[in-house]
N, C-alpha and C positions, 0 to 999 in steps of 0.2 A: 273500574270505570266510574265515572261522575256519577251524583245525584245527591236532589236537595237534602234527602234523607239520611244520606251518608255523611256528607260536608258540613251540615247543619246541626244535623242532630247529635253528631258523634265532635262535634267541635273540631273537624277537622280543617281547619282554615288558616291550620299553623304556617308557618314559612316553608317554603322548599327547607330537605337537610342539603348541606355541604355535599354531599356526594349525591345528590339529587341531580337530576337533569338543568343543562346551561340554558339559559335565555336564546341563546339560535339555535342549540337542539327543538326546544317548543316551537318556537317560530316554524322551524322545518316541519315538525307534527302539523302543527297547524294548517301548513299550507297543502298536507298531503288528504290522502283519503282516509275514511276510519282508518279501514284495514292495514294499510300501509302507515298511519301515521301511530299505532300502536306497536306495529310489532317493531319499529322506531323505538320508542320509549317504553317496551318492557323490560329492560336491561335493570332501568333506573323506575322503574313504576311503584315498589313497593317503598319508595324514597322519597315518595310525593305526597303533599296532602289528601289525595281522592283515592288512597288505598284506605281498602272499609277497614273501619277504629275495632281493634278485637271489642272495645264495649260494644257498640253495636251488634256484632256475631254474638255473643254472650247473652245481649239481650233476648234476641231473635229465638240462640236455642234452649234459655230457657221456657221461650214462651213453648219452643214445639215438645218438649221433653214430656207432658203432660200428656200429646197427643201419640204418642210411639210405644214402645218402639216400631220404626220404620224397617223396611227390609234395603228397598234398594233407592239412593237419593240422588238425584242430577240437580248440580250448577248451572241455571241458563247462563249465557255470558259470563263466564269463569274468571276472565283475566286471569291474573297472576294465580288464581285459587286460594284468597283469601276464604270464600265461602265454603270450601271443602272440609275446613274444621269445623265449621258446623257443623256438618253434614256427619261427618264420623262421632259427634258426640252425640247424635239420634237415631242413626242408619245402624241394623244389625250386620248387613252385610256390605255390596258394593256401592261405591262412590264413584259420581261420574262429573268430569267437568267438560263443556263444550263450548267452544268459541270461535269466532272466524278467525282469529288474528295466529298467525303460525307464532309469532313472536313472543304471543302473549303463556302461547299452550308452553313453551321450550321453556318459561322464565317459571308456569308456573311447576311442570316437572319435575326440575332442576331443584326447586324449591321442599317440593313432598319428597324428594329422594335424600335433601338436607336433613330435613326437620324427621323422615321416618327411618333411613338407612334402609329402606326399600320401596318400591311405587306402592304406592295403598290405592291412589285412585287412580280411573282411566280418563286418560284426555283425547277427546276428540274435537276434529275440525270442522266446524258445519255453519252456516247460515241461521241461526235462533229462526229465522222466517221458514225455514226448511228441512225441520229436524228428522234426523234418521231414524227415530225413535219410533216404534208402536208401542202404548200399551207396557212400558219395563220399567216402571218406573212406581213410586208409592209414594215419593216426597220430590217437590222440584223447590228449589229457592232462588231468589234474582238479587243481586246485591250492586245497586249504583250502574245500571245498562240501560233504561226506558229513556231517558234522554239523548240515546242515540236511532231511535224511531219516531217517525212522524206518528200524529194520532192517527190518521188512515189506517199506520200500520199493524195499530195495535188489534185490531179484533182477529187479522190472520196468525201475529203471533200466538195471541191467546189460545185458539185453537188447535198450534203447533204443540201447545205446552199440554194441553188438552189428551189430545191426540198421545202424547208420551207418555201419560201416566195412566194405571191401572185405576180400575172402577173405585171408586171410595178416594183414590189419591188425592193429595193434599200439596198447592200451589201457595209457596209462603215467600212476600219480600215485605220489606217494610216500607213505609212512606211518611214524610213529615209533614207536618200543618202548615196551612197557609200562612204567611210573613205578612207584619203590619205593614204597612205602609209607613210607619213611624220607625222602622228598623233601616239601618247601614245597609244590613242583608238583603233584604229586600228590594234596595235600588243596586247592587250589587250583580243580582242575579236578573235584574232587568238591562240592566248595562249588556250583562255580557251576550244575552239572549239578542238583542238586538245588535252585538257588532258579529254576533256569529250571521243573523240574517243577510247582514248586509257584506259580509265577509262571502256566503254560496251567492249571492246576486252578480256580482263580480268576479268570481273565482272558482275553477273547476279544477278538476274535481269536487263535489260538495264534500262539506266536513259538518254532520248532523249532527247536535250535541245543542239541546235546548233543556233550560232549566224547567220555564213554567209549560211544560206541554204535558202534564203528567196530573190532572186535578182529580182527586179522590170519586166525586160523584160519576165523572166519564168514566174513569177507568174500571168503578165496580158492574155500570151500566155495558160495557164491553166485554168481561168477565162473563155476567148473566147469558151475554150472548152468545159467548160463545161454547158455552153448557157446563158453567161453574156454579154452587150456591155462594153466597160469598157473606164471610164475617169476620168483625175488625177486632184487635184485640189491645189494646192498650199499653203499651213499652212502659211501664209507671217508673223505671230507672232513669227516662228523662225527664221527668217531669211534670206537670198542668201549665197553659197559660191562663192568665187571670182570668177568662172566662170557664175556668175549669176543665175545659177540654182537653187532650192530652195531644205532648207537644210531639209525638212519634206513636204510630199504632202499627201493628202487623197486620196486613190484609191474607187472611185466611181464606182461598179459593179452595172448593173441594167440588172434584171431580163425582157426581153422583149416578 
């Protein structure tokens, strides 16, 4: 799934591949619901530019490598299960991915059963807002999914995520810094935000998928509340912007 984080930081803004999804495939995504409009284009998803950049995952688990070993690690929004390599090179034992999209769980499957010659991790089907989980959990990570939640809905997820992981557990995704206003990107990701608004004004089913709804200070403030300590860790494999700041940090949530 999308986000500024993944697309940005990971330089994924290449072109569709050739066996990528066609221009009235998207279109039809587009005009459908998340749900339906994913499990649409999981066939052809890891052929798109918004499947997360292995640097990215790379970066990620070396930052958590430091903090493990992990026993048991959950995917929120899994999609295809790009994230689940992570998770296996932190996690001593099970791996779990969970996602609403049936399309998305089959493509990702299909995929670990490629790449392992047998299932290593479990794929389940659930609502991120609704998770099945108590408490089984020791490492969760989110890669490219908060742009398909309003901020409203972020403090109940939070909680979900919460709620799924054991005492001490540890809530890790990444997030990218804010875009000049002197960047391509930057009006890019404002373009789109706004033909998405005006694209649910118009057209139902809604299709949520917003770039700037995800701003670092809200989102540690919703974290807090929803009984996370929370600290940020610096990706230094992308880089500083001239302000020295760093152009990708990992948000370290831990369940206390």
């Amino acid at each position: 799934m999308f986000s500024q984080a993944r697309a940005v930081v990971s330089g994924n803004w290449a072109p569709y591949a050739p066996e990528g999804p066609t221009f009235r495939e998207l279109t039809v995504q587009a005009l459908s619901s998340i749900e339906r409009g994913y499990d649409l284009l999981a066939p052809k998803f890891d052929r798109t530019p918004f499947r997360t950049s292995d640097r990215l995952l790379d970066a990620v688990a070396g930052a958590l490598l430091p903090l493990g070993p992990f026993e048991a690690g959950l995917d929120v929004c899994c999609g295809t299960g790009a994230g689940v390599r992570t998770l296996r090179s932190v996690c001593a034992e099970r791996v779990t991915g969970v996602d609403f999209s049936a399309g998305m769980l089959a493509a990702a499957a299909q995929s670990d059963l490629a790449a392992t010659g047998t299932p290593v991790a479990e794929w389940v089907r659930a609502d991120a807002r609704a998770l099945p989980f108590r408490g089984a959990f020791d490492l969760a990570v989110s890669f490219g999914a908060f742009g398909h939640f309003l901020p409203a809905e972020r403090p109940g997820l939070f909680a979900e995520v919460h709620r799924s992981l054991r005492p001490g557990g540890v809530f890790a995704f990444p997030i990218g810094a804010p875009m000049s206003p002197r960047s391509s990107q930057y009006w890019t990701l404002l373009g789109f935000d706004a033909v998405m608004r005006v694209r649910n004004l118009v057209w139902r089913p809604q299709f949520v998928m917003y770039y700037r709804t995800f701003p670092l200070a809200e989102v540690c403030e919703d974290l807090i509340g929803a009984g996370f300590s929370v600290g940020l860790v610096p990706l230094e494999e992308f880089g500083r912007r001239a302000d020295g700041s760093p152009r990708c940090r990992l948000v370290m949530a831990r369940r206390e």
